[in-house]
N, C-alpha and C positions, 0 to 999 in steps of 0.2 A: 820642628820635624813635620809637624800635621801640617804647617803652611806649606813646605814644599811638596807634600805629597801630594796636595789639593792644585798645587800649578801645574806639577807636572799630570796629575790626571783632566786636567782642563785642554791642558796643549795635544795629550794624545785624542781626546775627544771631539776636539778643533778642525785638527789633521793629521793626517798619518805620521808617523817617526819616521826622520831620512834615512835611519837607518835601517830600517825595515826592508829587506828584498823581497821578493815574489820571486818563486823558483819559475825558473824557464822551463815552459814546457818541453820543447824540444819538435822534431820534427816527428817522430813517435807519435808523442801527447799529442802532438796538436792532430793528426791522425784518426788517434784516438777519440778524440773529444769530439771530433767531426762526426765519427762511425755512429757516437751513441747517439748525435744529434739527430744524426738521418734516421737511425732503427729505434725513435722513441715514437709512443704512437700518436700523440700529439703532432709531431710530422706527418706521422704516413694521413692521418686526418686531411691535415691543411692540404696535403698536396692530390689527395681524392679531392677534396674540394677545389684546388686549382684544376684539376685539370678536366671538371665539366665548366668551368667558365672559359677555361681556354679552347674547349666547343663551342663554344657561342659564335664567334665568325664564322664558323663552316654552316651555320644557318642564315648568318647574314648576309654574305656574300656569297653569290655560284660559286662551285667547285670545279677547278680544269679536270679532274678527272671524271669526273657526273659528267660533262657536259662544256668541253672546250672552245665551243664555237660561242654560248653565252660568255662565256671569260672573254674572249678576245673582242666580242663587241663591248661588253663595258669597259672594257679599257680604252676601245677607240671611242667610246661615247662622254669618256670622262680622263681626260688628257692631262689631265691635273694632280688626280688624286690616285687615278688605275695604278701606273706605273707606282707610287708609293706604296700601293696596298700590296703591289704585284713582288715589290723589295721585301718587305714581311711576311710574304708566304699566306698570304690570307687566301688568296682562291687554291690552297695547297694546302689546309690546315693541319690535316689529316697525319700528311705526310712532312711536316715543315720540322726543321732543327728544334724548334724552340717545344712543340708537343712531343717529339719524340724523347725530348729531356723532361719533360716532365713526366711522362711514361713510363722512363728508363728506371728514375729515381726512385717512384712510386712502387715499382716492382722490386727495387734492392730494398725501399725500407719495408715494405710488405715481409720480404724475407728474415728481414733481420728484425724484425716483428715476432714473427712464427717459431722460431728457430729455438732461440729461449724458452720462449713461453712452453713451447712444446718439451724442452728438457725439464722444466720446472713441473709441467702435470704428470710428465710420467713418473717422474719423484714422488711427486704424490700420491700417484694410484698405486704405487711399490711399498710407500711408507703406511704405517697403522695410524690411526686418529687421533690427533693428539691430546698431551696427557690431560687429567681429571683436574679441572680446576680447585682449590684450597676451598674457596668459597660458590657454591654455586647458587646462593640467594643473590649475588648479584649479575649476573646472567639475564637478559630481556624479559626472558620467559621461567618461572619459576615453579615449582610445586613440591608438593609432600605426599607420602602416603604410607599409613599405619597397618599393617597385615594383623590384625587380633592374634592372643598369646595361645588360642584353644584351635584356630585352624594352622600354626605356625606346630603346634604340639601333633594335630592330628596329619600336616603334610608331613614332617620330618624336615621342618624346613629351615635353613642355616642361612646368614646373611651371606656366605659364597654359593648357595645353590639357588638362593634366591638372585644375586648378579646373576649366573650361568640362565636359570631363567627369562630372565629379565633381556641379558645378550640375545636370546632365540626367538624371541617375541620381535625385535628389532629387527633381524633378519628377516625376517619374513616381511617386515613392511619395504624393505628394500634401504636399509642401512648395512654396510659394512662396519661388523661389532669387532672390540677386542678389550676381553676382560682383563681386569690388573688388579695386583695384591689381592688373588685372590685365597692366601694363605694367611690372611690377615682380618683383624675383625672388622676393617671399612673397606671392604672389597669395594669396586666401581667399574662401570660399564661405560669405554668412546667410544660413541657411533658417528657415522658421516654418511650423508647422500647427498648427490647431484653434483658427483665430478663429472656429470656428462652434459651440465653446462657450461664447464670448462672446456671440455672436449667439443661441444658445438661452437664454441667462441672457436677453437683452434679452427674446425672444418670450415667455418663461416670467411676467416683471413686466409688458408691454404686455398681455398675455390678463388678466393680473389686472384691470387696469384694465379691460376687455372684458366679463369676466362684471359687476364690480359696476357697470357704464355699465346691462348687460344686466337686472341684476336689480332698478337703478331702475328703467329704463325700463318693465319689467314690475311693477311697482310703482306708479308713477304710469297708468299708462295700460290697465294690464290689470282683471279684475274674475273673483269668484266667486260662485258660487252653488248654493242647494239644491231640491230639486226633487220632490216625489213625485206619482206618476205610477200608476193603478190602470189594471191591464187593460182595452183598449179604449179608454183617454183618450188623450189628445194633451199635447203642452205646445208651444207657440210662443216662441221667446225674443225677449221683451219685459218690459218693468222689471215690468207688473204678473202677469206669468206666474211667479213665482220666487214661494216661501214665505219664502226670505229673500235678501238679496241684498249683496253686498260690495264697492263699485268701488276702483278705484283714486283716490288723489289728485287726478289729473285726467281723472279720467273724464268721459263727454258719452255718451247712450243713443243716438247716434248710432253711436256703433261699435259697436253691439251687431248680428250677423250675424242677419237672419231667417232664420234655419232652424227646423224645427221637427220634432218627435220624437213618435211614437206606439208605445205599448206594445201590442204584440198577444200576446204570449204570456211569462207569467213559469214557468219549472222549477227545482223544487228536487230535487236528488235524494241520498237518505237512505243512509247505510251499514244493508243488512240483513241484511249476513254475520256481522259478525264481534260476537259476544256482549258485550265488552267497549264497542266503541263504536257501539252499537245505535243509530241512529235522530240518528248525529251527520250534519251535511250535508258530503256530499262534492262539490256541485256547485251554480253558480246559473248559470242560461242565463236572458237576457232577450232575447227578439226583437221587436225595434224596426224602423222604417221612419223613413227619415231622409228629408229632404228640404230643401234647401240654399236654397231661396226661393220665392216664390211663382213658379209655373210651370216650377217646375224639376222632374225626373224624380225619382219615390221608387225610394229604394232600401232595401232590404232588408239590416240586418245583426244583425249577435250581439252582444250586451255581455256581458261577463264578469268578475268579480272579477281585478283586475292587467291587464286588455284591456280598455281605455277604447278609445272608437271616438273619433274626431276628425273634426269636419266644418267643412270650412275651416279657420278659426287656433282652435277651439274643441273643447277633450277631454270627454270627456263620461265618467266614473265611478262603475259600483254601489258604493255604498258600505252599502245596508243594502235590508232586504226586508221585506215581512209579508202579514198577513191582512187584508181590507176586505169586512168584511159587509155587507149591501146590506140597509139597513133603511129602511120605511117608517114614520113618525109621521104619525097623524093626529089632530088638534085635538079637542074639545070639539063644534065645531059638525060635525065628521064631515071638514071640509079634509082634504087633504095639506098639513100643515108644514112634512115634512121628507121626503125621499127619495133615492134613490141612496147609494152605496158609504161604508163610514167607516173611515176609518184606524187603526187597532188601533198599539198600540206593544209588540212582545215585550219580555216582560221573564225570561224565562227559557231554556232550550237545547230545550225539547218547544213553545216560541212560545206560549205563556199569556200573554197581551196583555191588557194596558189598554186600555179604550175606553169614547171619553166621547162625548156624542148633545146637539148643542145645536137646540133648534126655537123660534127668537124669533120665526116668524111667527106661531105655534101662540095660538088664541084660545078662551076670555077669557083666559085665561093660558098665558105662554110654558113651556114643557116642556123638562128638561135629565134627562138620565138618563149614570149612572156606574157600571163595573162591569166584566168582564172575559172575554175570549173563550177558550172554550177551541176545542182543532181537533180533539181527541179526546176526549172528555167520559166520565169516571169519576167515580165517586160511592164514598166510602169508607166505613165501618162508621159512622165518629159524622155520616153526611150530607154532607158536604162535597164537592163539585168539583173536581176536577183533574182536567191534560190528560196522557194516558200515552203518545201517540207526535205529532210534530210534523205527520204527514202530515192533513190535518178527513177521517178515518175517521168521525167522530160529530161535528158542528162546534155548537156550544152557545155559547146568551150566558146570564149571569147579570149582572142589573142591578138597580140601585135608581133608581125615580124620583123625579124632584122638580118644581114649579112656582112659580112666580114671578117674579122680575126677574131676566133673567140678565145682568143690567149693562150689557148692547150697544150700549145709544141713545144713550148717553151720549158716544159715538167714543173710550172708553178703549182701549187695545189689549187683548186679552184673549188668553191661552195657546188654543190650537184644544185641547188635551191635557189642561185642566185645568177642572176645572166648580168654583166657588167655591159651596159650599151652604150659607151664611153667613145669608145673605138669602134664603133659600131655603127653601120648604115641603113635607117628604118625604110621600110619597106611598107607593112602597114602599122595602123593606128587609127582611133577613132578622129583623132586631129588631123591627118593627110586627105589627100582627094581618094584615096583608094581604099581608104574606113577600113576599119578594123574585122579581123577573120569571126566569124561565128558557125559555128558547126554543130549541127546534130551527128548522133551513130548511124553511120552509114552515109556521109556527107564528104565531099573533095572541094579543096578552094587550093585553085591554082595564084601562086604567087605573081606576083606584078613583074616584068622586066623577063620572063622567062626564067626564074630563077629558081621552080619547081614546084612541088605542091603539097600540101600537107591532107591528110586522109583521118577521119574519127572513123577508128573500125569498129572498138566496142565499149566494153566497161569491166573492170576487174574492181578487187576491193582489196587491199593489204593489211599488214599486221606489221605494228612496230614490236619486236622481244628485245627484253632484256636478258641477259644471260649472263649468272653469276654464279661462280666457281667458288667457294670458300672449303679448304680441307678442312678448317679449324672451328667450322661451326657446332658439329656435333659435340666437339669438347666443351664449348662455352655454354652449347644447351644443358651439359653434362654437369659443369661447375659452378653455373648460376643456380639448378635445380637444387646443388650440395650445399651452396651456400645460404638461399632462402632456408633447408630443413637445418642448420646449422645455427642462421640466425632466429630462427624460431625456439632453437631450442635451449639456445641463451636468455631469450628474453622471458624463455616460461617455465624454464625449469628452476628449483631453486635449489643452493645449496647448504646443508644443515650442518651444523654440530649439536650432539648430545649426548650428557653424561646421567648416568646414574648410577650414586652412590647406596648402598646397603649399610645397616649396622644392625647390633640387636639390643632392645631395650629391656634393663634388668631384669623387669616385671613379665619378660619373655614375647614382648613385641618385634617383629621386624619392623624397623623404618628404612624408607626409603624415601630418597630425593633426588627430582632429577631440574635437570635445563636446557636449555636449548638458545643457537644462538646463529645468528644469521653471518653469511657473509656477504655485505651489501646489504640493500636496503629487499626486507620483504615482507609486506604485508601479511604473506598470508602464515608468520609463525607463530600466532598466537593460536588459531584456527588446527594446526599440527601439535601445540603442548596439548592442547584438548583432545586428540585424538590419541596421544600418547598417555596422558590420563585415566583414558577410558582403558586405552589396551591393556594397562598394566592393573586397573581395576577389574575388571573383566577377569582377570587373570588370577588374583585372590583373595576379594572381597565377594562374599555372597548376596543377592540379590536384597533387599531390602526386608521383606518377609523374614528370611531365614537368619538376618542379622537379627533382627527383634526376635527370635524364636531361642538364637545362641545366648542372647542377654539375658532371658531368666533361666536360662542352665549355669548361668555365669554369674552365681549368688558371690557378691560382695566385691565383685570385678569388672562393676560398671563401664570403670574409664581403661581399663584394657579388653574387655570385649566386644566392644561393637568396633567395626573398622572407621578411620576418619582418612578422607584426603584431602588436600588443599592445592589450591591453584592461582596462580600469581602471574599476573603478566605486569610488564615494566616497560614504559617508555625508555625508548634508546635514548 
C-alpha cells in the first residue's frame, strides 16, 4: 500500500492528473479577470510609464501640428523612411490611435484604481481602531509604565480612569481614541493617526485623473495658431486671419474669442558693450493694443519673449521677429502689382534674410523676384554682400527677377517663402548680362524688357505670435498643484497604531503598557514611542525631586513607591 501511494504521488508531482479539469472561465470571467488586470496599480504604473516613452517621437521627429511645412519637407527629403514614419503617426504622436490607447487605458485603470481604494478609506475613517492586541511586547515598539501606589491613592486613580486619561492625552496629539472593556480590570486604549496619508495617496491618483480629463479636454476643444503681424497691421482672430491654424478634435469657430491685436511698435535691443558678444540681442519689446471685442476698450500692453499676454482664455506668444521691407512692383503697363511690407525670414544672428516678391496681378506677365535682405549692407573685396551689424544702419535688397506663371490660378497651395523658378523666365541675376537688382530705401530698378520696376520704399519690422487656446489648462494647473500636495503628504505623513493597556497591581500600583505600530515602513516610530512615553510620564509620574521626596514618606514601600517606566523598541 505505501508503494503505490508513493507512485501515484510521484506521477501527480510529474504531471498533472487527466483527469483534473480547470473550470472555464467563461466570458464573464474572462471579463473579469481583464477588469482586475487593467485596475491593479501595477498596471496603471507600467502604463504611466508607457506612455512618456511613447512621448519620446514627438521630440524626435517634427510634429504636423507645430509646424507642417517641416513634416512635409522631411518627408520629401527622406523618401524612404518619411512615408513609413508617416504610416505610424510619428509626426502626429500626440494625436495618433496608438497614444490615444494608451491614454484611454491609463485613465480607466487610474479609475478603477481610486474607486476601491476610495470605498476602503472611507471605511476606515467610519470604523474605530482596531482591537488591542493579546500581546503588545511584540509590537516594534514597546514600553511599560508603573504609576506609584501613594499618587494612584492620592489621584483616586482606577485602571478605567487611568485608560480614559490616557485616551485624552492621545487626543490631543492628534490620534483618534476609543476605549474598550472599560468595565473591566484590563481596560485598553486604540488609537490611529495619518489616515490622511491615505487620503493624500487618494488626492494625489484622483488629480491624475484631473490633469489627463484636463489635457483632453484641452485637446479636443482647444486650438493653435500662427500669426505674423508687421508694424502698424492689426490681426482679428478669425479662421481666415491665421497663416496657419491648428484646432482641436472638436473644435467649432464658434469658440474662437474676437479679440483683436495691433502691433504698433516692435524693439530690438543689441549688446554693444561687451566685444565678445557684439551685436547679439538682449531684448525684444512688442507693443501691441489689445482689444477683447468689437466695442470694447483698447488697451495697451507689452509682449515679451517668456511674457505672453492673455486676453480672455487666449495666450498670446513672440515667438520670432524680423525685417519687412515695403516694396513697390509695378507691371509692364506702368500698374501697381504689388505693394506694401514683405516678410523677410532671418537666416543668420546679424538677420540676413530671405525674401521672396510674388506679383500675379503684374501684366502681360506676372513678376516673382528672389533674393535677400541685408540691414547692414557690406560689400567684400571679391564683390560680394553681407550684413555686418543686425541693427538696417545701411538696409539693402539684392534680388533676382523672374516672369511668367507663378502657378497661382490654378488654387495650388503655394509656400508665401518659396518662388519655384522652374517655369519661370529670369530676367535678372548676378549670372546674366543685366546683373542682379540691388537697392537701397528710397531706390527704383526698372526691369529689363519693359516689364516694370521694382521700388525700396522703407523698412518695417515684424512679430511672429503664437496663439494658444487651451480651456483645460487652468484645470490641470488645478490638479497638478492637488497632486504634488497630495503626494507630499503620502510620502510624509505617517500612519500609526497604538494601544494602551491599564491594569492594577495588588500592592496598589497602576501599570500600564503601550505599543505602537507602523503601517509600512517608518522610521520615525521609535522617535513617537518616545514622545508617547514622555506624555504619558508627564502625566503621572513626578519630577525626579519629588519621587525621591515620596520615597522616604513611603517607609517599607521602596519597590512601589517611586514610579519606573521602560521603553523598548524592536526591529521589524
Amino acid at each position: 500500500m505505501k508503494q503505490d501511494i508513493s507512485e501515484d504521488t510521484g506521477s501527480t508531482a510529474g504531471s498533472r492528473r487527466s483527469d483534473v479539469v480547470l473550470p472555464s472561465l467563461g466570458f464573464l470571467g474572462t471579463l473579469r479577470w481583464a477588469w482586475t488586470q487593467l485596475t491593479s496599480m501595477r498596471t496603471a504604473l507600467f502604463l504611466l510609464l508607457f506612455l512618456a516613452v511613447a512621448a519620446v517621437p514627438g521630440s524626435l521627429f517634427p510634429q504636423r501640428p507645430a509646424n507642417p511645412a517641416v513634416v512635409t519637407q522631411y518627408i520629401q527629403n527622406n523618401p524612404d523612411t518619411g512615408p513609413v514614419l508617416d504610416w505610424f503617426q510619428l509626426f502626429d504622436v500626440y494625436s495618433s490611435v496608438w497614444f490615444s490607447a494608451i491614454y484611454l487605458l491609463l485613465f480607466i485603470s487610474l479609475i478603477g484604481c481610486v474607486v476601491p481604494r476610495a470605498r476602503a478609506h472611507f471605511r476606515a475613517v467610519r470604523s474605530t481602531p482596531p482591537r488591542t492586541p493579546r500581546r503588545l511586547s511584540r509590537l516594534p515598539v514597546y514600553g511599560t509604565l508603573e504609576v506609584p501606589a501613594h499618587r494612584v491613592r492620592a489621584a483616586g486613580l482606577t485602571p478605567s480612569s487611568a485608560a480614559e486619561e490616557a485616551a485624552a492625552l492621545l487626543k490631543k496629539r492628534g490620534y483618534r481614541v476609543d476605549v474598550r472593556d472599560a468595565g473591566t480590570d484590563r481596560p485598553s486604549v486604540g488609537a490611529e493617526r495619518g489616515l490622511a496619508k491615505e487620503f493624500g495617496n487618494l488626492v494625489f491618483h484622483t488629480s491624475l485623473i484631473g490633469v489627463l480629463v484636463s489635457v483632453a479636454v484641452g485637446g479636443l476643444f482647444g486650438y493653435n495658431g500662427q500669426k505674423v503681424i508687421v508694424e502698424g497691421d492689426s490681426f482679428v482672430n478669425t479662421l481666415i486671419g491665421y497663416d496657419s491654424f491648428n484646432p482641436g478634435s472638436n473644435f467649432s469657430d464658434d469658440r474662437l474669442d474676437p479679440f483683436s491685436i495691433r502691433l504698433d511698435s516692435f524693439d530690438v535691443r543689441f549688446d554693444r558693450e561687451q566685444t565678445s558678444h557684439y551685436g547679439q540681442p538682449l531684448d525684444f519689446t512688442a507693443n501691441i493694443t489689445t482689444q477683447e471685442g468689437p466695442g470694447a476698450d483698447e488697451e495697451p500692453q507689452v509682449l515679451k519673449v517668456n511674457a505672453p499676454v492673455t486676453i480672455g482664455g487666449t495666450n498670446v506668444y513672440l515667438v520670432g521677429n524680423g525685417y519687412a521691407p515695403v516694396v513697390t512692383v509695378r507691371d509692364g503697363e506702368g500698374n501697381i502689382a504689388s505693394e506694401g511690407p514683405v516678410v523677410s525670414v532671418p537666416s543668420d544672428g546679424l538677420y540676413t534674410s530671405l525674401i521672396v516678391i510674388k506679383a500675379p496681378d503684374a501684366k502681360p506677365d506676372q513678376l516673382g523676384f528672389v533674393g535677400f535682405f541685408l540691414p547692414t549692407a557690406f560689400v567684400d573685396e571679391e564683390g560680394v554682400s553681407f550684413s555686418r551689424d543686425p541693427d538696417p544702419f545701411n538696409p539693402q535688397l539684392n534680388l533676382n527677377s523672374y516672369y511668367g506663371d507663378l502657378g497661382l490660378d490654378d488654387g495650388t497651395p503655394e509656400n508665401v517663402y518659396v518662388l519655384d523658378t522652374e517655369n519661370l523666365t529670369e530676367l535678372n541675376s548676378r549670372t546674366n548680362d543685366d546683373g542682379g537688382i540691388v537697392l537701397g530705401v528710397g531706390q527704383t530698378y526698372d526691369l529689363p524688357e519693359g516689364k516694370g520696376s521694382v521700388t525700396f520704399d522703407g523698412l518695417k519690422r515684424y512679430v511672429a505670435l503664437d496663439i494658444h487656446h487651451d480651456p483645460g489648462e487652468v484645470g490641470a494647473l488645478v490638479f497638478s498643484t492637488l497632486a504634488l500636495v497630495g503626494l507630499t503628504a503620502s510620502l510624509f505623513i505617517g500612519r500609526r497604531r497604538l494601544w494602551v493597556r491599564t491594569g492594577e497591581h495588588p500592592d496598589g500600583r497602576i501599570m500600564l503598557e503601550y505599543g505602537l505600530l507602523a503601517r509600512g515602513e517608518d522610521h520615525r516610530l521609535p522617535a513617537e514611542g518616545t514622545a508617547v512615553e514622555k506624555l504619558l510620564a508627564d502625566r503621572w509620574l513626578a519630577p525626579e525631586g519629588a519621587a525621591e521626596e515620596d520615597t522616604l514618606q513611603e517607609a517599607g514601600t521602596s519597590a512601589a513607591g517611586t514610579g519606573n517606566s521602560h521603553h523598548m523598541t524592536k526591529d521589524n
